[in-house]
C-alpha positions as CSV (number, residue, x, y, z in Angstrom):
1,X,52.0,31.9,-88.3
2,X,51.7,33.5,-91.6
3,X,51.3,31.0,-95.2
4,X,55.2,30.7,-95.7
5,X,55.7,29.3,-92.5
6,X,52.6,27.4,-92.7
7,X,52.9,25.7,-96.2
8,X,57.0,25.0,-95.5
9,X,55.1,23.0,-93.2
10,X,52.8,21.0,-95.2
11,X,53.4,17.9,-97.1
12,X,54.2,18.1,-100.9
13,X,51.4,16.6,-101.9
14,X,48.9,19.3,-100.0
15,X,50.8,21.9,-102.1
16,X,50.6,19.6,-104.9
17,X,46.8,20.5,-104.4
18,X,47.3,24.0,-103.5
19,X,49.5,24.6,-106.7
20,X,46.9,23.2,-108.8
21,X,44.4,25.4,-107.3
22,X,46.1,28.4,-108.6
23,X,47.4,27.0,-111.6
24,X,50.9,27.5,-110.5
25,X,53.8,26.5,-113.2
26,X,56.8,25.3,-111.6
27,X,58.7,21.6,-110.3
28,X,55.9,19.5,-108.9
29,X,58.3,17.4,-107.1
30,X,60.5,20.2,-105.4
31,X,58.9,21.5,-102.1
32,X,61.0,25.0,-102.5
33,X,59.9,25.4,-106.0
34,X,55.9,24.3,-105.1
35,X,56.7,27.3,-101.6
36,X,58.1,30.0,-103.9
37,X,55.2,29.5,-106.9
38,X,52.6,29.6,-104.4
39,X,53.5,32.9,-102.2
40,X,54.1,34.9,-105.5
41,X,50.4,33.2,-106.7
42,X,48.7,34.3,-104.0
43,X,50.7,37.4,-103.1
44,X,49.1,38.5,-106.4
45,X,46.6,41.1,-105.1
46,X,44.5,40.5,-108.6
47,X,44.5,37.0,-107.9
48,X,43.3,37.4,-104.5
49,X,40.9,39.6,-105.1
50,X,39.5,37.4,-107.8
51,X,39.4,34.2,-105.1
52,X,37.2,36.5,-102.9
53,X,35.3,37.8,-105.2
54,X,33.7,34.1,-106.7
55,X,33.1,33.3,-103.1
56,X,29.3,32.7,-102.8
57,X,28.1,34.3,-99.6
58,X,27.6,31.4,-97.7
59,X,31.1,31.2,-98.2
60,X,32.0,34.7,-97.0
61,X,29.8,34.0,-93.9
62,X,32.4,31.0,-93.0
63,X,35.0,33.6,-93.6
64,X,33.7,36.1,-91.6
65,X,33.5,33.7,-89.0
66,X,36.9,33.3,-88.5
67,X,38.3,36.3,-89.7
68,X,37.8,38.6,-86.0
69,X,38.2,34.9,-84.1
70,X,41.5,35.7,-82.2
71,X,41.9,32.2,-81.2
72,X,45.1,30.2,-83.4
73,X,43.7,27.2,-83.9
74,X,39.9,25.7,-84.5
75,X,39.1,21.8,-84.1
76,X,37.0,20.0,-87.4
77,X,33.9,19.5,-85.4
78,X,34.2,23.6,-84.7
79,X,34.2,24.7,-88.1
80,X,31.8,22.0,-89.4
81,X,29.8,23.2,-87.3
82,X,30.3,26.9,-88.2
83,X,30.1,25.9,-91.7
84,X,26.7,24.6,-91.1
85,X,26.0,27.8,-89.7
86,X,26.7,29.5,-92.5
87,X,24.0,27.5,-94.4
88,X,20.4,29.2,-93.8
89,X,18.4,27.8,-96.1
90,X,18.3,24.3,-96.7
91,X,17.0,22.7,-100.2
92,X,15.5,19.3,-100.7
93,X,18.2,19.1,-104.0
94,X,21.1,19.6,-101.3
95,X,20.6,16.1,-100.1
96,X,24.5,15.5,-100.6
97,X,25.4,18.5,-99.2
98,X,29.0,17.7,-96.8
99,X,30.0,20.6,-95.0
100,X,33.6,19.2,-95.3
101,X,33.8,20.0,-99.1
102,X,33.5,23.5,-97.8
103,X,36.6,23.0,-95.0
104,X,38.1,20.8,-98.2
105,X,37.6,23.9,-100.8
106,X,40.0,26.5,-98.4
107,X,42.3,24.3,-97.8
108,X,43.5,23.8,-101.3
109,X,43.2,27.3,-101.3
110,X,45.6,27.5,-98.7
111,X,43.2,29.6,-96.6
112,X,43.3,26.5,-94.0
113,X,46.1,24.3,-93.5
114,X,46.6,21.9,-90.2
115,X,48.8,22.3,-87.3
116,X,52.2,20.8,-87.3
117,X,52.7,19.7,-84.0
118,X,52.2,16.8,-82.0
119,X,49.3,18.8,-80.5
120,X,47.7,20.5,-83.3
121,X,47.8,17.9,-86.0
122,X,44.2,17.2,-85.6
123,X,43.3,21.2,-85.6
124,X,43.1,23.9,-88.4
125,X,44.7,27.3,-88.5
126,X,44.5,30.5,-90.6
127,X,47.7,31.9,-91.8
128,X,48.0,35.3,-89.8
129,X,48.6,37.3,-92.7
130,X,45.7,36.4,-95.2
131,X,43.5,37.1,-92.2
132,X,44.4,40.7,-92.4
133,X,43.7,40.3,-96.3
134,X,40.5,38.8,-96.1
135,X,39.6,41.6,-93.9
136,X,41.3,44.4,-96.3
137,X,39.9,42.9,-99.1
138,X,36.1,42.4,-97.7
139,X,36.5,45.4,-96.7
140,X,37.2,47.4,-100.0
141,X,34.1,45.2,-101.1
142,X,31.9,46.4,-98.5
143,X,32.8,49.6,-99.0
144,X,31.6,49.5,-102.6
145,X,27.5,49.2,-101.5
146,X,28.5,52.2,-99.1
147,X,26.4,55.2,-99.4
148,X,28.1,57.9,-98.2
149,X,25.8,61.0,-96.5
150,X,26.1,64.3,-94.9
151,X,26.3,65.0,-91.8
152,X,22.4,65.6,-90.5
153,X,21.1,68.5,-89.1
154,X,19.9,66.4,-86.1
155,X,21.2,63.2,-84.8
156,X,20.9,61.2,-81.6
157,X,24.4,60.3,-79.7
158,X,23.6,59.2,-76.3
159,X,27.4,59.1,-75.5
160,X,27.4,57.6,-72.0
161,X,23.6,57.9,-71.1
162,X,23.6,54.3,-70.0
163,X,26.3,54.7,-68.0
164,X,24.1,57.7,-66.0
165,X,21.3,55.5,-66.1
166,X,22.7,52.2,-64.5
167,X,23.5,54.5,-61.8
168,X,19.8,55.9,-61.7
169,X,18.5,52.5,-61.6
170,X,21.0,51.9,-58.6
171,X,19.8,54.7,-56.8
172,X,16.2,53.9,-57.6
173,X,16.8,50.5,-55.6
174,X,18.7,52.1,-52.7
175,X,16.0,54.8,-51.8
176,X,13.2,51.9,-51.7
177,X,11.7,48.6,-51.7
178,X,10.5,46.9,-55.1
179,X,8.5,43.8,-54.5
180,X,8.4,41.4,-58.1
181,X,5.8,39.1,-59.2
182,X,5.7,35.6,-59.4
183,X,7.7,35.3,-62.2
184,X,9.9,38.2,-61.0
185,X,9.5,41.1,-62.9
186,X,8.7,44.6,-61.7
187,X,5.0,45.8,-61.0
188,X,3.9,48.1,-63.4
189,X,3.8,51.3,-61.2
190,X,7.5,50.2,-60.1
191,X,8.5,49.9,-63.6
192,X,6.8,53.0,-64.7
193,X,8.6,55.1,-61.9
194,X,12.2,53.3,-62.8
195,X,11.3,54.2,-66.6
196,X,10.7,57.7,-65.5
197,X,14.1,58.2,-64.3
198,X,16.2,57.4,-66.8
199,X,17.6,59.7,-69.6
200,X,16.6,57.8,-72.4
201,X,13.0,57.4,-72.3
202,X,11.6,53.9,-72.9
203,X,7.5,52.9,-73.2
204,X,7.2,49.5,-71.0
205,X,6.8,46.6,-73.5
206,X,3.2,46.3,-74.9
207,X,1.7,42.6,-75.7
208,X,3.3,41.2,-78.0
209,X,3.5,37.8,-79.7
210,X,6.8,36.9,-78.7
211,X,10.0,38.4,-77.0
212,X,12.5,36.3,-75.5
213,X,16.0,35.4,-76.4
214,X,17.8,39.1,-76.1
215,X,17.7,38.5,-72.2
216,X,16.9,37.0,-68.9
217,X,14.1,40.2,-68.6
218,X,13.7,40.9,-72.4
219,X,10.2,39.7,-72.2
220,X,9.2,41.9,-69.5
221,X,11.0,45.8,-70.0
222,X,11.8,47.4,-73.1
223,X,14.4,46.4,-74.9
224,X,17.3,49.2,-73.0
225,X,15.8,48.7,-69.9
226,X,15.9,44.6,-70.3
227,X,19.4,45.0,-70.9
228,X,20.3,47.6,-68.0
229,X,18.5,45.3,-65.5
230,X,20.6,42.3,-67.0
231,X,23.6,43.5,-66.6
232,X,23.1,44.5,-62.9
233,X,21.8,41.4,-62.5
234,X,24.6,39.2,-64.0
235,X,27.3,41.5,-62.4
236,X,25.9,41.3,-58.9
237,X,24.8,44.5,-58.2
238,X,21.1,43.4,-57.4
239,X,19.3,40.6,-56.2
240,X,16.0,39.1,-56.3
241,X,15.0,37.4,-53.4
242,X,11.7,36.3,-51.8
243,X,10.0,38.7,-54.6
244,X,12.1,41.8,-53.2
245,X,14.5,43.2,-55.8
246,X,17.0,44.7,-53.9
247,X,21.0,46.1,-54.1
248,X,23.6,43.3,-53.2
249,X,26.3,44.6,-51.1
250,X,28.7,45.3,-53.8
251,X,25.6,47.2,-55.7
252,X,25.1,49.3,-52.2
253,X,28.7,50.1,-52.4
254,X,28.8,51.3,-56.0
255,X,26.4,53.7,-55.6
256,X,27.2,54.7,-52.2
257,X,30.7,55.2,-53.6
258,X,29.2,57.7,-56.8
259,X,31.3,54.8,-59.4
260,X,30.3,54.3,-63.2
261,X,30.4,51.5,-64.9
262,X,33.1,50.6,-67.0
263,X,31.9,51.4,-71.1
264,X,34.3,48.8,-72.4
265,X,33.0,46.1,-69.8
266,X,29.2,47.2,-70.3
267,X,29.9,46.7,-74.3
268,X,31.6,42.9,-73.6
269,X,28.7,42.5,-71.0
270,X,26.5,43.3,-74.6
271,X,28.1,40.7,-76.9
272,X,28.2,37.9,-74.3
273,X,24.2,38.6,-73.8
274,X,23.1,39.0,-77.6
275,X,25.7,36.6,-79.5
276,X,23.3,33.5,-78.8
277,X,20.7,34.7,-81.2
278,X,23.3,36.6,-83.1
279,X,26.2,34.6,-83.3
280,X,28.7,36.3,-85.2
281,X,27.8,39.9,-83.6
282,X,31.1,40.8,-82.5
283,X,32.3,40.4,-86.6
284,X,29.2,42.3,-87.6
285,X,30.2,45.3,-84.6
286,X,33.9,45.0,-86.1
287,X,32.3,45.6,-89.9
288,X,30.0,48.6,-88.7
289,X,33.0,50.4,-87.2
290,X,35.2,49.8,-90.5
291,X,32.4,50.7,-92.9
292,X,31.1,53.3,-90.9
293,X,33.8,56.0,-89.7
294,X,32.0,58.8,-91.6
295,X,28.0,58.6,-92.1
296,X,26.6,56.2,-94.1
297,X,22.8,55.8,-95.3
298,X,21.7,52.9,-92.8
299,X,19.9,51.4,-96.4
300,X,23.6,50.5,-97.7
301,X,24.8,49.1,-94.3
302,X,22.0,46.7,-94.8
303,X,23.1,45.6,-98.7
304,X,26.3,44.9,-97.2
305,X,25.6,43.4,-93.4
306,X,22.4,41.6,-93.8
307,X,23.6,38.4,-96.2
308,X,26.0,37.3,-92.7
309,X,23.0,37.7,-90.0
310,X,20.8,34.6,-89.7
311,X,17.4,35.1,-88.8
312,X,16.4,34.2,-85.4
313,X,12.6,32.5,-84.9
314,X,10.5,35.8,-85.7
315,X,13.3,38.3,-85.7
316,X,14.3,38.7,-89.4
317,X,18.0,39.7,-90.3
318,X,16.6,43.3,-91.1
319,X,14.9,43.8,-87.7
320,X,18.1,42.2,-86.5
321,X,20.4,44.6,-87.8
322,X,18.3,47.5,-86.7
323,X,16.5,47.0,-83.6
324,X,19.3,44.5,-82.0
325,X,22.7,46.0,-83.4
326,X,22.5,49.3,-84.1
327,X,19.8,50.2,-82.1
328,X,21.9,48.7,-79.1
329,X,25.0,50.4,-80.0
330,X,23.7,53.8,-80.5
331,X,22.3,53.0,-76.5
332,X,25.6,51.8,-75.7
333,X,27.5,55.3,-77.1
334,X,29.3,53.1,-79.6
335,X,27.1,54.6,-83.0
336,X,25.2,58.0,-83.1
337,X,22.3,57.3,-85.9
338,X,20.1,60.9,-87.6
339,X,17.8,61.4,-90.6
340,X,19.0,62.8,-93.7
341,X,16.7,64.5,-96.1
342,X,17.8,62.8,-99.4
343,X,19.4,59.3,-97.3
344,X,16.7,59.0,-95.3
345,X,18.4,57.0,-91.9
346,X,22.3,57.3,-91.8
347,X,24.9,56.4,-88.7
348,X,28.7,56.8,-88.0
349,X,30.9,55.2,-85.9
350,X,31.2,57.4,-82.6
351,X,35.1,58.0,-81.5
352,X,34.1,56.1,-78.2
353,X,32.7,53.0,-80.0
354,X,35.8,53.0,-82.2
355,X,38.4,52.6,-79.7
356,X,36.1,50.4,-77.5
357,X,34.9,47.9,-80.8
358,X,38.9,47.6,-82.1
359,X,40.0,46.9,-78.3
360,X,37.7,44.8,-77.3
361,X,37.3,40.6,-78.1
362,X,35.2,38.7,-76.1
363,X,35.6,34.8,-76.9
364,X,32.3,32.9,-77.8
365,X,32.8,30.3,-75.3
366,X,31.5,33.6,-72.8
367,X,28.4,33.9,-74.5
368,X,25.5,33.7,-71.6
369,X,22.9,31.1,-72.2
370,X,19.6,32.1,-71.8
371,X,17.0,29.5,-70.6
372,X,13.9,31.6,-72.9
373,X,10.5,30.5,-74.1
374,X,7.9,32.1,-76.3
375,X,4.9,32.0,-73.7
């Protein structure tokens, strides 16, 4: 529902509040009066635009994470809880801190109101049409700390590499046996010969102080690799079994049968594996391919993206951004990144990730949950 239908749905005294937000002049006691003061407030694109612009940014990290959120309607504990989220640094002088003066806040803003129904009484929705102007105008604001760059003389698109190398490491399995560890993971002559085959060449992961949390095999194989092996994993085209890693039947099949993956299913496959550490990744893929359709120095992406990524344990929002997102994306054929002389790092949207990022919505109750430790 848009805000007309929603606030000819609420109660006089919740535009009462709304009213006062905006400073609205007009019949406190009659409902049409309260309706009609309110749209032409708020329909006010300096008004709006003001709103937004005095949110603080933990603020505009709630926003953003209901903004791409394609379901209607979100219970209290939900966006308490995403509220919360939104909070990343805690201060002993926040001891009376409620995360419901932040649910309280929109709502006299008319940015939340509750559902009218029987059903949806006890829930809160977001009127349809100031979602598309939240995003318009966060948009225009991002767009401000763009820096826009030429086009380099070199840049790396790996279009659908992974695609081709799902289907190497397929093949790899089919023309012989790999035996695992104890815990599983490849031997290194194994790995090294599976490394070898793929387009995209990867070094196998060094010893490090901590990897975990990006996948069931992050801590093992570099960071493409982990995923690859993941995602054949999760979508049962191998199996591990009595320290054999092997094809399943339906992994036989594909490769006997030549077939490549699905891009679109590889890139939902993506945000269901990496949205437990990064939760609002799928917003932060929708902002990269609106701020991003020509090339942009990668420095500017960051003033704008980092403030809504949370760090997770070692992995700071920076390295988060970089190695996790766009890295992952430029593997996935969804970003193409170069060097610019004067920019330094820039990256563009590919036409691929485009039409894959705008069609695609995976809901976050799809995330996989990793069991990970830092051994």
């Amino acid at each position: 529902m848009n805000l007309a239908d929603m606030l000819s749905y609420a109660d006089i005294h919740q535009l009462s509040r709304i009213a006062g937000t905006y400073n609205c002049e007009c019949n406190g006691h009659s409902k049409n009066e309260l309706i009609q003061s309110i749209l032409s407030t708020v329909g006010r694109r300096d008004i709006f635009d003001r709103q937004i612009g005095a949110l603080s940014t933990q603020d505009i990290r709630f926003l953003n994470s209901l903004l791409f959120d394609q379901r209607g309607s979100f219970s209290l504990e939900e966006l308490v809880a995403r509220v919360q989220q939104s909070r990343f640094e805690k201060e002993e002088t926040d001891a009376a801190w409620n995360p419901r003066d932040t649910i309280t806040r929109f709502k006299q803003l008319g940015w939340l109101f509750n559902g009218h129904s029987q059903q949806t009484k006890y829930l809160f929705q977001v009127p349809a049409d100031l979602k598309r102007r939240f995003v318009t105008s966060l948009t225009k604001r991002f767009e401000q700390q763009m820096d826009a760059a030429e086009e380099p003389p070199v840049y790396r698109d790996e279009q659908k590499l992974i695609l081709d190398d799902i289907a190497n490491f397929l093949l790899f399995l089919r023309d012989q046996e790999v035996m695992l560890t104890s815990d599983n993971a490849m031997y290194k002559r194994s790995l090294q010969q599976v490394l070898d085959r793929l387009a995209v060449r990867e070094e196998p992961v060094g010893k490090t102080a901590w990897r975990f949390g990006y996948g069931r095999m992050f801590r093992e194989y570099p960071n493409r690799f982990s995923f690859i092996y993941d995602y054949c994993y999760y979508n049962d085209l191998v199996t591990e079994h009595h320290q054999v890693l092997a094809l399943t039947e339906q992994g036989l099949t594909r490769v006997n049968e030549g077939g490549k993956e699905d891009p679109v299913q590889v890139y939902r496959f993506w945000l269901r594996l990496y949205k437990g550490p990064i939760p609002h990744l799928q917003s932060i893929a929708q902002w990269l391919n609106r701020l991003c359709k020509g090339w942009v120095t990668f420095d500017s992406v960051k003033r704008a993206l980092v403030p809504l990524i949370r760090p997770f344990y070692y992995d700071t929002p920076d390295s988060i951004l970089e190695q996790r997102v766009v890295q992952m994306m430029m593997h996935l054929g969804l970003l193409r990144i170069g060097e610019e002389e004067r920019g330094g790092r820039v990256i563009q949207v590919t036409k691929l990730g485009s039409s894959i990022i705008e069609g695609t919505y995976v809901p976050d109750e799809e995330k996989i949950v990793l069991p990970f430790d830092n051994r």
